[in-house]
Z-matrix of the N, CA and C atoms (Angstrom, degrees):
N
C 1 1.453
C 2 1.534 1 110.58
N 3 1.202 2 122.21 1 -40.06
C 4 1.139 3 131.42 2 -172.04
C 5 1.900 4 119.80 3 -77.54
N 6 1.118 5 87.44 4 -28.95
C 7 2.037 6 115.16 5 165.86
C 8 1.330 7 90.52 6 -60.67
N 9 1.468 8 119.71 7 -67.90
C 10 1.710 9 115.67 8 -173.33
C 11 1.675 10 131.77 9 -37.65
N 12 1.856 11 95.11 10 -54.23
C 13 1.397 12 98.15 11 175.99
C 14 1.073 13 115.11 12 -67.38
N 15 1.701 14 117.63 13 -46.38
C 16 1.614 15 123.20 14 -179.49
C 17 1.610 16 99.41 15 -31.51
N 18 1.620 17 102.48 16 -75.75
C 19 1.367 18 115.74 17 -161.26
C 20 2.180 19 111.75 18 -30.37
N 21 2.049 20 90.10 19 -54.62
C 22 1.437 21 85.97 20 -163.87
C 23 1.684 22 99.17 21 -63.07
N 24 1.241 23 106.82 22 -48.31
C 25 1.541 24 104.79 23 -172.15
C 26 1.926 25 102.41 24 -40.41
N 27 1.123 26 123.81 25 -52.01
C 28 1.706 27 104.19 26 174.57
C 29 0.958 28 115.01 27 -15.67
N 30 2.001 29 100.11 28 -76.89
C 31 1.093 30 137.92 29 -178.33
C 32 1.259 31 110.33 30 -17.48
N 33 1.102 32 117.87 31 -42.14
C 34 1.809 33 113.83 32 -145.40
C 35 1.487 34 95.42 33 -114.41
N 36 1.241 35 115.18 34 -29.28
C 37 1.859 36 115.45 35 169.65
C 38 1.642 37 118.77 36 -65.78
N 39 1.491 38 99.99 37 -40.37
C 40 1.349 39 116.62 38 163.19
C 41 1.590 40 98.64 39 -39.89
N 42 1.457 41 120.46 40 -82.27
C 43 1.313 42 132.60 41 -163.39
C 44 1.621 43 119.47 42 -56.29
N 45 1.035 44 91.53 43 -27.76
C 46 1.982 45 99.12 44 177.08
C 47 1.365 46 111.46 45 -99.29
N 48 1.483 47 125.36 46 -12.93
C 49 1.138 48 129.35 47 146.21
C 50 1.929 49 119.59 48 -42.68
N 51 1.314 50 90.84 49 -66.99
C 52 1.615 51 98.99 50 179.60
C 53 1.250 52 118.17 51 -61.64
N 54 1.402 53 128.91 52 -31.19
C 55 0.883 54 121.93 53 167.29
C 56 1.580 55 143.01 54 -85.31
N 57 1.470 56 92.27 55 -8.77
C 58 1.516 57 113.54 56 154.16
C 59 1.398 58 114.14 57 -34.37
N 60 1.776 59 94.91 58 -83.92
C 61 1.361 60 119.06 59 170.90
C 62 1.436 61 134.49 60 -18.56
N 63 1.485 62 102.94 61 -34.30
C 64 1.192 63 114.80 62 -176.28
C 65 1.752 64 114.61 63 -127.19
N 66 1.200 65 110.42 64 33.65
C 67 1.288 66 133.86 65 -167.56
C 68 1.729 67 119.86 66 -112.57
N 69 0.975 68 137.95 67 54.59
C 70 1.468 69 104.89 68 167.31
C 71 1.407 70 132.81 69 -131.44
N 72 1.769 71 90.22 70 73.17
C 73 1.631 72 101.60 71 149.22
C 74 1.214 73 111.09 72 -100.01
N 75 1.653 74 83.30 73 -158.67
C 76 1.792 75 95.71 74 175.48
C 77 1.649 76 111.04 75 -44.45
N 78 1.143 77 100.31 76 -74.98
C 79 1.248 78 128.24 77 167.56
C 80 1.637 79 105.37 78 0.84
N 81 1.970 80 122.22 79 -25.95
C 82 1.162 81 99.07 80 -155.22
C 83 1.782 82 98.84 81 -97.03
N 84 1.500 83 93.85 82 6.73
C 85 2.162 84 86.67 83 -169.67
C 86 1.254 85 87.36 84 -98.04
N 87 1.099 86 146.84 85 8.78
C 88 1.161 87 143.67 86 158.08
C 89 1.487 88 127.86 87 -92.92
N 90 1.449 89 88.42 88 -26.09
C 91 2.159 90 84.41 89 148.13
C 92 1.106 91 107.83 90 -105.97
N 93 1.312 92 144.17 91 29.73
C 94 1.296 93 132.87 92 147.22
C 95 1.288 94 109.91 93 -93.55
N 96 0.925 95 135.12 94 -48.85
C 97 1.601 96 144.63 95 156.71
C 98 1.652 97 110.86 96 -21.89
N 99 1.917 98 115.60 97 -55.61
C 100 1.376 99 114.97 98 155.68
C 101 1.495 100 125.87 99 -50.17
N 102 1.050 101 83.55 100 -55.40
C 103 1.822 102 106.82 101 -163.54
C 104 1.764 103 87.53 102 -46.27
N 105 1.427 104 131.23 103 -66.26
C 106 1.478 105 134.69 104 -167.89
C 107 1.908 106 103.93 105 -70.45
N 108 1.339 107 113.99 106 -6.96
C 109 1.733 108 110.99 107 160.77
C 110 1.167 109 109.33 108 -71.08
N 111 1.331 110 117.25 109 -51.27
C 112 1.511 111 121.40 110 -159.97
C 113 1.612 112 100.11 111 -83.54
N 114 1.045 113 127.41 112 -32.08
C 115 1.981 114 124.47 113 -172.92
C 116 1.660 115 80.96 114 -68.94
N 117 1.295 116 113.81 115 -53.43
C 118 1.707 117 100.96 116 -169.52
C 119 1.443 118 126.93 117 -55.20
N 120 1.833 119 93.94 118 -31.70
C 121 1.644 120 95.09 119 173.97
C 122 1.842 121 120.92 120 -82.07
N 123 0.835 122 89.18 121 3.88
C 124 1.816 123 111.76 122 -169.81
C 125 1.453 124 91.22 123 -107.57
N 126 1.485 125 156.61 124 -40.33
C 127 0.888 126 134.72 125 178.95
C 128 1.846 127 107.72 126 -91.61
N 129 1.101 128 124.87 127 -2.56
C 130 1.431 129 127.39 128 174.18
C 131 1.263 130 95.81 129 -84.52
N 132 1.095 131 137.22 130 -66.46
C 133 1.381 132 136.93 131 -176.53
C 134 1.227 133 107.27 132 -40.79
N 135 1.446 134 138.39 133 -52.98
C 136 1.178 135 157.18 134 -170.63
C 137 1.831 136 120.03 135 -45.26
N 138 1.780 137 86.40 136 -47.63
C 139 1.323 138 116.14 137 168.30
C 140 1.319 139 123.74 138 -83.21
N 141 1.379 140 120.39 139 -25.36
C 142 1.630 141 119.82 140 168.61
C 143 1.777 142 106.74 141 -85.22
N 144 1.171 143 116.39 142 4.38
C 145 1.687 144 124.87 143 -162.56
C 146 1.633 145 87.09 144 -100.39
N 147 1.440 146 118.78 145 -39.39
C 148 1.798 147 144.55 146 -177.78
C 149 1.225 148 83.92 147 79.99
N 150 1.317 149 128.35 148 77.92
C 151 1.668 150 153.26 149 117.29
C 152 1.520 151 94.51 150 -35.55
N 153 1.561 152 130.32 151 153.20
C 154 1.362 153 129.70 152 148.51
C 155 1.178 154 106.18 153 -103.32
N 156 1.702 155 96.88 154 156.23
C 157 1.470 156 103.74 155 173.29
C 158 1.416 157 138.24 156 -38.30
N 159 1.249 158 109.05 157 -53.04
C 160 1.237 159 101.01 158 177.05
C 161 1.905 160 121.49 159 -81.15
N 162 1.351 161 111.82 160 -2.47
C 163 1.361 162 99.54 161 137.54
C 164 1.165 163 160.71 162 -63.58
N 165 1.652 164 84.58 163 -31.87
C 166 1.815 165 107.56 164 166.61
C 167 1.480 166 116.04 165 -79.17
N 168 1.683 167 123.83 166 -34.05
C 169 1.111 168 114.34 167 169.31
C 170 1.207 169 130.05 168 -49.11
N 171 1.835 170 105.74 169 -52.53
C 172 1.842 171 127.40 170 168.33
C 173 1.688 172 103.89 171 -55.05
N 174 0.996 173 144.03 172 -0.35
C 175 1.651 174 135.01 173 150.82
C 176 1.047 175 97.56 174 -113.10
N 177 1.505 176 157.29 175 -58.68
C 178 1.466 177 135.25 176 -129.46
C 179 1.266 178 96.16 177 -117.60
N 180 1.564 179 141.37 178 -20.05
C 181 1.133 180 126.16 179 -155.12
C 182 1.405 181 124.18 180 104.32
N 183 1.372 182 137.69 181 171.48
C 184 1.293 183 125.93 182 172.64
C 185 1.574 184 95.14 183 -110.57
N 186 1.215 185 147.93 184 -19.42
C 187 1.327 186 139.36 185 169.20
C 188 1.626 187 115.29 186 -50.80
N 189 1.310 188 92.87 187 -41.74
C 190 1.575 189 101.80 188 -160.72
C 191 1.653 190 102.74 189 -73.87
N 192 1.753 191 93.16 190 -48.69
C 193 1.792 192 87.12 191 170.83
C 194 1.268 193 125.66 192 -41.91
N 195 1.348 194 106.95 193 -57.84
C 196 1.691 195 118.05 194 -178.02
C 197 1.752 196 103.34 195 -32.03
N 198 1.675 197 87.16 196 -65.23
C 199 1.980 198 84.97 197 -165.91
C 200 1.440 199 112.03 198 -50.30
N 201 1.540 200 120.70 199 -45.12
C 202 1.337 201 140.32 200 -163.21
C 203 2.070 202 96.28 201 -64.28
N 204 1.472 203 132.53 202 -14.48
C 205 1.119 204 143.92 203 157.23
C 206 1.545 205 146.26 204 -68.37
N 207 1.813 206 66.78 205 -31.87
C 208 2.087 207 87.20 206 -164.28
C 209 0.956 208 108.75 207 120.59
N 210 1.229 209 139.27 208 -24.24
C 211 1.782 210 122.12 209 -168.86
C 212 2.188 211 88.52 210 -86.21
N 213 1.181 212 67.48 211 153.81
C 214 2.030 213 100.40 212 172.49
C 215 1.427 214 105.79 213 -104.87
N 216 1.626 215 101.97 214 98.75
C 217 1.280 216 115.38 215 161.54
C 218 1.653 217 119.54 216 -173.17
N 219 1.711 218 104.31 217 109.86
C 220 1.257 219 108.42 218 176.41
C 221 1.246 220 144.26 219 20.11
N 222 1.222 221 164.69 220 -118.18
C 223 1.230 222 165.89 221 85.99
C 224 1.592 223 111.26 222 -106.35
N 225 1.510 224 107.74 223 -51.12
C 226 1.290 225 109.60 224 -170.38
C 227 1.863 226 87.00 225 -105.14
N 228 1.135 227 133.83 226 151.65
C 229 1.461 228 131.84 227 170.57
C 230 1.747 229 96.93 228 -96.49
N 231 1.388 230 97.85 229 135.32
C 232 1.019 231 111.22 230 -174.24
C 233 1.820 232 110.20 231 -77.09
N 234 1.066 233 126.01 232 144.41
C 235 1.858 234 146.06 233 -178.26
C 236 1.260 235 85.53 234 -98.15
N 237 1.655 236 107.14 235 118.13
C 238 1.761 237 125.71 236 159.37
C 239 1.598 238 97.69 237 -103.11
N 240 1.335 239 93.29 238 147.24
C 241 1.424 240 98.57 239 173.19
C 242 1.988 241 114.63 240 -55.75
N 243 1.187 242 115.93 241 147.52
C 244 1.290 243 114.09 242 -159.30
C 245 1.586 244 86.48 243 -99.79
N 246 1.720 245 110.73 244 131.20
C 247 1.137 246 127.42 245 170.06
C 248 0.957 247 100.34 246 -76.30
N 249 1.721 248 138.95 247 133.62
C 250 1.222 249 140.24 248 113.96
C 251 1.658 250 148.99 249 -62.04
N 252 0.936 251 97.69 250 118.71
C 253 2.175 252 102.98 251 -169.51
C 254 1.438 253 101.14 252 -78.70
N 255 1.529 254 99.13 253 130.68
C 256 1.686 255 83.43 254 -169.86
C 257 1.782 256 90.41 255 -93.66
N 258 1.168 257 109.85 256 8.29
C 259 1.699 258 91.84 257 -159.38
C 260 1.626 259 99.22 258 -96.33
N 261 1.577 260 100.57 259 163.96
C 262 1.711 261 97.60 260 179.42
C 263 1.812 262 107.83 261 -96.63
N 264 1.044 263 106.89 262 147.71
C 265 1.852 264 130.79 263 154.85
C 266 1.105 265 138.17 264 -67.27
N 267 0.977 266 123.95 265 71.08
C 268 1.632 267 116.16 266 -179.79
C 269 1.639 268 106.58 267 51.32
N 270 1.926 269 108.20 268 52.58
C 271 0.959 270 116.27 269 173.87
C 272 1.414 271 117.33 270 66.53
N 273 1.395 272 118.87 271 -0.72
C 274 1.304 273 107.36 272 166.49
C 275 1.737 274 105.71 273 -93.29
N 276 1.755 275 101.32 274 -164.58
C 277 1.439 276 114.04 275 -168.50
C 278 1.866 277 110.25 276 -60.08
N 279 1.655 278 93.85 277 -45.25
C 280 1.458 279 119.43 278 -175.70
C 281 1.252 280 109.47 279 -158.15
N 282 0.993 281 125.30 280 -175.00
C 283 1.568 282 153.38 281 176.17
C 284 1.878 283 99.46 282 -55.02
N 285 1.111 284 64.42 283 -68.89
C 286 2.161 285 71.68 284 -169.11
C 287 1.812 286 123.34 285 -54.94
N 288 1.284 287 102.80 286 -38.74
C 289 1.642 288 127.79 287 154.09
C 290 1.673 289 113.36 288 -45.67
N 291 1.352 290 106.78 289 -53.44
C 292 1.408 291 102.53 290 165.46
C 293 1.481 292 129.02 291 -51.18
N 294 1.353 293 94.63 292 -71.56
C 295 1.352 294 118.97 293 -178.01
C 296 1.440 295 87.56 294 -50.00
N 297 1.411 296 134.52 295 -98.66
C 298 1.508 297 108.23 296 -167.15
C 299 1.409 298 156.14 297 13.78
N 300 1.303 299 83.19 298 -86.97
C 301 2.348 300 124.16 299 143.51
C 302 1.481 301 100.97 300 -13.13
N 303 1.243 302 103.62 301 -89.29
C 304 1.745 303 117.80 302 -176.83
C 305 1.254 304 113.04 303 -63.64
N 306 1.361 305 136.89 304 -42.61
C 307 1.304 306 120.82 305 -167.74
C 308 1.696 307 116.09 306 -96.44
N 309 1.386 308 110.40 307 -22.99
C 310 1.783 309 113.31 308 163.96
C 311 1.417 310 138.98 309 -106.64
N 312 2.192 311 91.31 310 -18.62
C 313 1.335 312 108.78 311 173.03
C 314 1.348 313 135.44 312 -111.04
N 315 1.623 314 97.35 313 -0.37
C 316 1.411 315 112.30 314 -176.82
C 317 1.694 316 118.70 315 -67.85
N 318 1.510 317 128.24 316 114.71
C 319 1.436 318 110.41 317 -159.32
C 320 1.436 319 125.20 318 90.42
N 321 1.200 320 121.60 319 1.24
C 322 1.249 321 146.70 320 -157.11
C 323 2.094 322 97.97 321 -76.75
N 324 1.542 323 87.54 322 -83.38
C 325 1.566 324 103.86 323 166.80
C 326 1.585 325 116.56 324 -5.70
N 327 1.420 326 110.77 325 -72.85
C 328 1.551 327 97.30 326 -165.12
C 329 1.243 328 109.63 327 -60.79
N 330 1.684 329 131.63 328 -4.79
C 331 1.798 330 110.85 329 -159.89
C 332 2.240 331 86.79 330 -103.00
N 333 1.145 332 98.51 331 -10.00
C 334 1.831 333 105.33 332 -176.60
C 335 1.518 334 104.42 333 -57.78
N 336 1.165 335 142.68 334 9.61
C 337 1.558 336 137.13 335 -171.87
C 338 1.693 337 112.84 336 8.43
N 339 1.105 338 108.41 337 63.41
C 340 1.148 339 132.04 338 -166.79
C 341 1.438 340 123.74 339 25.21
N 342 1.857 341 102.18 340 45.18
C 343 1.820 342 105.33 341 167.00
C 344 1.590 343 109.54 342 -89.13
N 345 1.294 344 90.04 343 137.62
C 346 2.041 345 103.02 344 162.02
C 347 1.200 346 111.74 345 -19.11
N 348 1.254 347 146.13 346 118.08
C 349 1.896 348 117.52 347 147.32
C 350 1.768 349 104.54 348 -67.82
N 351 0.879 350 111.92 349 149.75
C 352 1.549 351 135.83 350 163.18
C 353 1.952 352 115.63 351 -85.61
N 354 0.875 353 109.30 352 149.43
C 355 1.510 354 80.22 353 163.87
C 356 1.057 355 118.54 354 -82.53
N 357 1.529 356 121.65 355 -24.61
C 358 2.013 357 124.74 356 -174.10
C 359 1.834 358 89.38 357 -71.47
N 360 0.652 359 118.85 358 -41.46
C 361 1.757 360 115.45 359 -177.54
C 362 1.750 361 112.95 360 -65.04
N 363 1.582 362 105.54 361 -41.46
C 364 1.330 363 99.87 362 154.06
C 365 1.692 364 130.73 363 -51.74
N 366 1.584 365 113.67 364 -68.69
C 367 1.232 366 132.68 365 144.73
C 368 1.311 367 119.66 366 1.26
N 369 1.649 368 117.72 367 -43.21
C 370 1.806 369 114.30 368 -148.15
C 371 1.437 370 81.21 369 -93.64
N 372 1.586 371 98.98 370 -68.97
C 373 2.219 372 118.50 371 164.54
C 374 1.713 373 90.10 372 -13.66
N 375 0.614 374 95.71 373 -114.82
C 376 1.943 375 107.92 374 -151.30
C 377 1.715 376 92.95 375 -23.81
N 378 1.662 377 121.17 376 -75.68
C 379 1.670 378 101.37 377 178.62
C 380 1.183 379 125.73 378 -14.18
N 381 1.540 380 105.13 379 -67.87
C 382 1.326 381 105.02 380 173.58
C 383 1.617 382 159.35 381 -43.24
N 384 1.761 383 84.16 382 -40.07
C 385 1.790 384 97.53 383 145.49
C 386 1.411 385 119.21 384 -66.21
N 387 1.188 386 106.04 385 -49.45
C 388 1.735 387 97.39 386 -150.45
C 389 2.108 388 94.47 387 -79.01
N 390 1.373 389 111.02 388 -24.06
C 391 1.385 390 100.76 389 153.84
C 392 1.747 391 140.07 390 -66.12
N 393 1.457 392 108.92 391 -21.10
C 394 1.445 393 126.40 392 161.01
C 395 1.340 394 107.83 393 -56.45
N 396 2.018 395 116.58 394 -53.69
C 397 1.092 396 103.75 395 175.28
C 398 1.623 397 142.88 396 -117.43
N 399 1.366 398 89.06 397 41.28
C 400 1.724 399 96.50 398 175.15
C 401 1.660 400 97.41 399 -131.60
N 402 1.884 401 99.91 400 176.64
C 403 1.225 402 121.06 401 136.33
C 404 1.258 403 120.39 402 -176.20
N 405 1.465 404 113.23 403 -174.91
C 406 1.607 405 136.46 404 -157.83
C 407 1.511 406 93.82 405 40.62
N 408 1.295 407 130.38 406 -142.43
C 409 1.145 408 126.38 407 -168.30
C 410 1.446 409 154.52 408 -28.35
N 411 1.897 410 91.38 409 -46.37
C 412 1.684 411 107.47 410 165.01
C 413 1.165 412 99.56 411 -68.80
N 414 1.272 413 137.28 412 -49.62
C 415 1.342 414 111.12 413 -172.27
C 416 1.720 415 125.61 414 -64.31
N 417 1.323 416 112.48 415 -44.67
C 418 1.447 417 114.77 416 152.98
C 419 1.774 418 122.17 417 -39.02
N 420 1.056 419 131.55 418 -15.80
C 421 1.398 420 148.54 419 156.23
C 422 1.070 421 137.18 420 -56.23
N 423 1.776 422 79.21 421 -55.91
C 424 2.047 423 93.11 422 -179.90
C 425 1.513 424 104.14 423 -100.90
N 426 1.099 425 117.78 424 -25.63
C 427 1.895 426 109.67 425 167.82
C 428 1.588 427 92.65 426 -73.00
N 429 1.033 428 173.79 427 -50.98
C 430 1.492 429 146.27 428 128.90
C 431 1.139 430 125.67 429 22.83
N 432 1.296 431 105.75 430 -56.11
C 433 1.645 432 123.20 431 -147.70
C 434 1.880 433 99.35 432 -88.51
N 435 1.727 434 94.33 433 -38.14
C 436 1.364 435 111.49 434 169.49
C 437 1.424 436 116.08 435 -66.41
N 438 1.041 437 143.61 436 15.49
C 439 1.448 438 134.38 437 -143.31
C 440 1.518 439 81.50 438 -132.94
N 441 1.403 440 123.95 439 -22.73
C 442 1.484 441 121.74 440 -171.09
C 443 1.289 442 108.59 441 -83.43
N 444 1.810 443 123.41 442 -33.73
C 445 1.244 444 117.53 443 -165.06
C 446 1.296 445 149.20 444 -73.90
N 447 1.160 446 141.85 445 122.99
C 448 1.427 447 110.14 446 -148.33
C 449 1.585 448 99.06 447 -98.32
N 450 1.141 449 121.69 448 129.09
C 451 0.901 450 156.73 449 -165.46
C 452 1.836 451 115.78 450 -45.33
N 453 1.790 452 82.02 451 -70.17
C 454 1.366 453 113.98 452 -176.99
C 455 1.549 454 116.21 453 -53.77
N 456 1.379 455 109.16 454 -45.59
C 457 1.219 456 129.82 455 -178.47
C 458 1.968 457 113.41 456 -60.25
N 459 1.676 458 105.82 457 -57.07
C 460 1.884 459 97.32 458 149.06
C 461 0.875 460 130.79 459 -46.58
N 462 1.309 461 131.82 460 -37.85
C 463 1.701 462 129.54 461 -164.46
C 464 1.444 463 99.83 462 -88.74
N 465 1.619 464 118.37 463 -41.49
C 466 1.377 465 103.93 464 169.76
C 467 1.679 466 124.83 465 -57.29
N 468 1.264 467 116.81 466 -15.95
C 469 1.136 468 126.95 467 158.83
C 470 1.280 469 136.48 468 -68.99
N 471 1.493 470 109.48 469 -51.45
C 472 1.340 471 111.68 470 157.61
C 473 1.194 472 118.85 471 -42.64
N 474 1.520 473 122.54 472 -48.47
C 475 1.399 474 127.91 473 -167.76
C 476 1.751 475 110.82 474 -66.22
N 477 1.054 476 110.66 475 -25.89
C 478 1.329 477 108.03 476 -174.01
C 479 1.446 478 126.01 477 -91.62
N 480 1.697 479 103.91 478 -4.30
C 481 1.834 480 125.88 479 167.46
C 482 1.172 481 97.67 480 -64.00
């Protein structure tokens, strides 16, 4: 019995897959809405089959596991509109620009063997820490927090050490 549902549930991810792809009306958050029933019912099954985790993560995701567990958390994280501060920081752009500066870029300069920073090269740098050291939520927080900084404005700094 359980071969059956597995099977159709493929079946049917297969099919709302493709049609994702080739989807964009309304019509398409409403197969995404399916599409994340069926990964959920495919990773429960998975787990009553005693799938391990990190098998179920490598197909379903780690969101989906979580829910498929008990924990409460989204699948897709939802994008809030990004507040902007119009006011300046201790002479920087904002708050978050600062904080940046000092806490990933401060000291930075001497290890640059005298390359440009970019700001997208700044940008990748900081993700990259603050992804080394978070997750599930804090990290959803502080890539947030990153979303404020302006970029351009560090690297022009860097550049001028």
């Amino acid at each position: 019995m359980k071969d059956t549902i597995k099977s159709e549930l493929l079946a049917e991810a297969d099919k709302l897959t493709k049609r994702l792809r080739h989807n964009y009306s309304r019509e398409a958050s409403d197969l995404l809405l399916r599409w994340d029933e069926v990964m959920l019912e495919l990773c429960r099954i998975g787990l009553n089959e005693g799938e391990s985790r990190p098998e179920l993560v490598r197909k379903y995701g780690d969101s989906t596991y979580d829910i498929a567990i008990g924990v409460s958390r989204p699948i897709y994280p939802r994008k809030e509109p990004q507040i902007k501060n119009t006011k300046k920081y201790n002479g920087w752009t904002n708050y978050e620009t600062w904080r940046v500066n000092l806490e990933i870029f401060d000291g930075l300069c001497s290890d640059m063997d005298g390359e440009k920073a970019t700001a997208e090269g700044c940008k990748e740098y900081a993700e990259e820490v603050v992804s080394e050291s978070g997750e599930g939520y804090a990290l959803d927080y502080a890539m947030a927090f990153l979303a404020n900084v302006n970029w351009h404005e560090i690297a022009d700094h860097l550049n001028e050490l």
